[in-house]
C-alpha positions in Angstrom: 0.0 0.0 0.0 0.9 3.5 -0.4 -0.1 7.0 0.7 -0.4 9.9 -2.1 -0.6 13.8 -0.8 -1.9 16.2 -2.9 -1.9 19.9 -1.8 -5.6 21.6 -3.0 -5.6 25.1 -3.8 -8.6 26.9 -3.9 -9.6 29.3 -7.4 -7.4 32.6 -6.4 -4.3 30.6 -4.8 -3.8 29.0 -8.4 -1.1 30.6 -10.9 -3.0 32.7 -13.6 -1.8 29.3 -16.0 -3.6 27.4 -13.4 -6.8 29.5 -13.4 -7.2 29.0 -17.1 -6.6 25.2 -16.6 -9.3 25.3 -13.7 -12.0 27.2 -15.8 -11.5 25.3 -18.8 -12.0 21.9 -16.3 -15.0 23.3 -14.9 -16.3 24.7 -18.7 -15.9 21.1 -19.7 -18.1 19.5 -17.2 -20.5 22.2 -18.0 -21.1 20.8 -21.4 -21.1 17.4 -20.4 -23.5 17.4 -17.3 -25.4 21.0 -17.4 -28.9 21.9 -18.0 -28.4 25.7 -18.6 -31.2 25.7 -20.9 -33.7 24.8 -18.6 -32.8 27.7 -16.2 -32.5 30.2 -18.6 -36.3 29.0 -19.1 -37.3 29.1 -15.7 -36.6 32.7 -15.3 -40.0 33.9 -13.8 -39.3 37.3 -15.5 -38.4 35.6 -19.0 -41.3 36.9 -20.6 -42.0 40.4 -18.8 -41.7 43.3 -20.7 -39.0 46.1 -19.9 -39.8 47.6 -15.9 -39.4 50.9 -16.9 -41.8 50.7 -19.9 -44.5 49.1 -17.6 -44.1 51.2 -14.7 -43.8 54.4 -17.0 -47.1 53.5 -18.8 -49.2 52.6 -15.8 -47.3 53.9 -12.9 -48.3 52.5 -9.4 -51.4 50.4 -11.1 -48.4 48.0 -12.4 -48.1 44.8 -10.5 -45.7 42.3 -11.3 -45.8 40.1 -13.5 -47.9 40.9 -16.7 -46.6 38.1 -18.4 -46.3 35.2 -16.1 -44.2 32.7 -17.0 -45.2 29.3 -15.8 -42.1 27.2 -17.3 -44.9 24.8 -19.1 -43.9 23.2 -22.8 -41.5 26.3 -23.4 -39.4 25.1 -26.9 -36.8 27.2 -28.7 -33.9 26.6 -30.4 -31.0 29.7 -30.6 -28.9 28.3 -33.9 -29.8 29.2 -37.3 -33.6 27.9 -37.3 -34.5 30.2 -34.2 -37.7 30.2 -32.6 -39.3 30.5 -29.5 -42.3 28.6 -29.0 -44.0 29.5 -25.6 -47.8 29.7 -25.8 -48.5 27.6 -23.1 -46.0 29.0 -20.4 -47.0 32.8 -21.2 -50.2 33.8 -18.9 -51.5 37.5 -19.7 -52.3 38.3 -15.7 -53.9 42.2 -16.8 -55.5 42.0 -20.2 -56.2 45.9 -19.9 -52.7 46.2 -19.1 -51.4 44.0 -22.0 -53.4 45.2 -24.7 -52.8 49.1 -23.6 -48.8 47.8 -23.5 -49.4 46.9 -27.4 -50.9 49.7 -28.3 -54.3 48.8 -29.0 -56.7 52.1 -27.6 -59.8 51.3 -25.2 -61.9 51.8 -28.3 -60.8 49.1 -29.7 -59.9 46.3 -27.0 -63.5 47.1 -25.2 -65.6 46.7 -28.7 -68.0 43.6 -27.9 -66.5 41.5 -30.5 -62.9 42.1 -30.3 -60.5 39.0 -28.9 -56.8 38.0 -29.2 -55.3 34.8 -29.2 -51.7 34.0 -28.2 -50.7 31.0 -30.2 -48.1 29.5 -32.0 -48.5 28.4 -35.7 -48.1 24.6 -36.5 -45.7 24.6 -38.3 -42.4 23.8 -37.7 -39.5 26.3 -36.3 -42.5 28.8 -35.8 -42.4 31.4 -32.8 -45.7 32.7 -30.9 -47.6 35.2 -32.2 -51.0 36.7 -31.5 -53.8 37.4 -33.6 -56.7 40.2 -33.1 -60.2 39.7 -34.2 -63.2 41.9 -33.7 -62.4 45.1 -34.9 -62.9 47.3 -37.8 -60.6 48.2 -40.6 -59.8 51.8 -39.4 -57.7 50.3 -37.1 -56.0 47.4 -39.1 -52.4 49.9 -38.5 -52.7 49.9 -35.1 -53.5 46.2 -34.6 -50.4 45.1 -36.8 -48.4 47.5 -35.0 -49.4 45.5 -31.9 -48.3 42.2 -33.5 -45.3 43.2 -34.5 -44.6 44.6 -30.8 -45.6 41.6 -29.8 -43.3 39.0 -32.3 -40.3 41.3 -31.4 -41.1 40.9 -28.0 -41.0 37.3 -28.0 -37.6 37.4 -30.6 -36.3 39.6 -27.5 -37.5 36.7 -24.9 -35.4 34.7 -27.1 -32.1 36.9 -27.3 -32.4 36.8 -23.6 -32.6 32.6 -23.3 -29.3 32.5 -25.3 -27.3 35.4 -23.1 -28.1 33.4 -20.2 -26.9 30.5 -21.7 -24.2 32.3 -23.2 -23.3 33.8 -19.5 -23.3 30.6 -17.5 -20.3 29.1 -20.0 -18.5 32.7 -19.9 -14.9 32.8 -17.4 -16.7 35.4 -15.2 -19.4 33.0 -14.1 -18.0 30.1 -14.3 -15.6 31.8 -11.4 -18.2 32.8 -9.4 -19.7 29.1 -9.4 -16.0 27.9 -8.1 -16.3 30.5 -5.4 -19.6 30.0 -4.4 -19.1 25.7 -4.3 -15.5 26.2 -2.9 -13.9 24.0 -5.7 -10.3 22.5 -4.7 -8.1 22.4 -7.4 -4.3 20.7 -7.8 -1.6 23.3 -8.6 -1.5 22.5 -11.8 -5.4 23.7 -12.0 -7.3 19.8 -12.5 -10.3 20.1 -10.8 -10.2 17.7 -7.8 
């Protein structure tokens, strides 16, 4: 029998050589065994619009969330065939609120036939869109204005999946996760 020691180092007692072994360790265990896609979809502000817009458009009558994100059957894809499919995670909590944030008047959203549907078309690579019904043709400008607030919204939801992603491979995060679960480390920077 014999006895190895091995002196552990923790992240900032390593050589800057080491630190770049230690990240690239960690970075490669990340693809292997992560599911950074699923958090970046559990984000219960994923789908809310901008605080600032809210807030500035309906001042202390803004409650949190307008969007609700429940996490439910949420599919994208970030490559070269994006799309963000989320119809039935996205819950309108404030209709008033939501169709005001799009632009459509009172006038319009409070005729007795008008209705919206949030929905995503079947076929495939398709992102959620909505669709207005119920109102007259004066306002056809206003209402496609709100759909294409809406469909940049959701390519904006998207943008904001694949930064997270993007951040939780990235050196600065990937340091912070060492720190925060107090990784040990042989000089030479192999994760131990």
């Amino acid at each position: 029998m014999r006895t190895i020691r091995t002196k552990l180092y923790k992240f900032e007692e390593l050589s800057e050589e080491a630190q770049e072994t230690a990240i690239e360790q960690v970075r490669d265990s990340y693809y292997a065994y992560n599911d950074f896609s699923e958090w970046a979809i559990d984000d219960c502000t994923l789908f809310e619009p901008k605080h600032e817009e809210l807030s500035t458009l309906f001042k202390s009558d803004y409650k949190f969330p307008l969007l609700e994100n429940t996490g439910n059957k949420i599919y994208f894809d970030t490559g070269r065939g994006s799309y963000l499919d989320c119809e039935n995670a996205l819950i309108v909590t404030n209709e008033k609120q939501f169709l005001l944030w799009l632009g459509i008047p009172q006038e319009v959203s409070e005729g007795e036939d008008f209705d919206y549907s949030i929905f995503t078309p079947s076929y495939r690579g398709s992102s959620t869109t909505i669709n207005f019904d119920g109102y007259t043709s004066d306002f056809d400008d206003v209402v496609q204005d709100a759909i294409d607030k809406f469909e940049e919204h959701i390519s904006d939801c998207l943008t904001s999946i694949e930064k997270n992603i993007d951040y939780m491979f990235s050196d600065e995060a990937i340091i912070e996760d060492i720190e925060a679960n107090g990784l040990e480390f042989t000089e030479a920077g192999l994760l131990y």
